[in-house]
Steps between C-alpha positions, in 0.01 A plus 500: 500500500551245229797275518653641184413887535715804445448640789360812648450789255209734636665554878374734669783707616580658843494883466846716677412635835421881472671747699347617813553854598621499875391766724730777605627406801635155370658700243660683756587260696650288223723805327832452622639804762830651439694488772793715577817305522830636610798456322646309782182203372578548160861454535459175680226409267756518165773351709246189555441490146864535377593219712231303372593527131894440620354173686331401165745558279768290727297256484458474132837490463575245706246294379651600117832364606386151684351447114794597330728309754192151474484557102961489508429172689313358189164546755156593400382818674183490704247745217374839661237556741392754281402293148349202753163636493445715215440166277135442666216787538195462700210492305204720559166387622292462170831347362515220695130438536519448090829303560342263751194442333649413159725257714166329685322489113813357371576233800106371434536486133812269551298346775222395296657449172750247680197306669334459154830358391508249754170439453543418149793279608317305716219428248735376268673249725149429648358390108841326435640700242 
């Protein structure tokens, strides 16, 4: 690789994994079974849910009104839990190996091109210029 290349343009690229066909008892074992439930278990079950959603939404609430009541006080809201981390995405594998090794080429460019300066600096205060 030459100092000032372009980079990598005849990669050899990783091929997707193929699908395997299991054998018939891991199918089996994997399907899910339907079990019977009573109405006695699914009358708890939507009770648990209801209550969850009526916790939720209290809370929102509550939380809308402390903002209301901080932003009356001339106070700056702390921002949503929900927009904190939507600003950043992970990058995927052959993204980031392209993003780190454009950062390496560029960090020895500067690297050298900055030692060639001082060295040019040097010669001229060494001749007495």
């Amino acid at each position: 690789m030459g100092l000032f290349s372009s980079g990598n343009k005849n990669r050899k690229r990783r091929t997707p994994a193929k699908k395997r066909g299991g054998s018939a008892w891991k199918k089996k074992a994997l399907t899910p079974r339907k079990q019977s439930k009573s109405a006695k278990q699914q009358h708890h079950k939507l009770h648990a849910q209801i209550s969850t959603l009526e916790n939720f939404l209290a809370k929102k609430s509550v939380e809308d009104e402390e903002k209301l009541r901080m932003r009356s006080m001339n106070i700056l809201p702390p921002p949503d839990k929900s927009r904190k981390n939507t600003g950043r995405r992970k990058m995927g594998a052959a993204e980031k190996r392209r993003y780190l090794s454009h950062r390496n080429r560029s960090g020895m460019r500067f690297l050298t091109l900055f030692l060639v300066a001082c060295g040019i600096v040097w010669y001229l205060l060494k001749t007495g210029l």
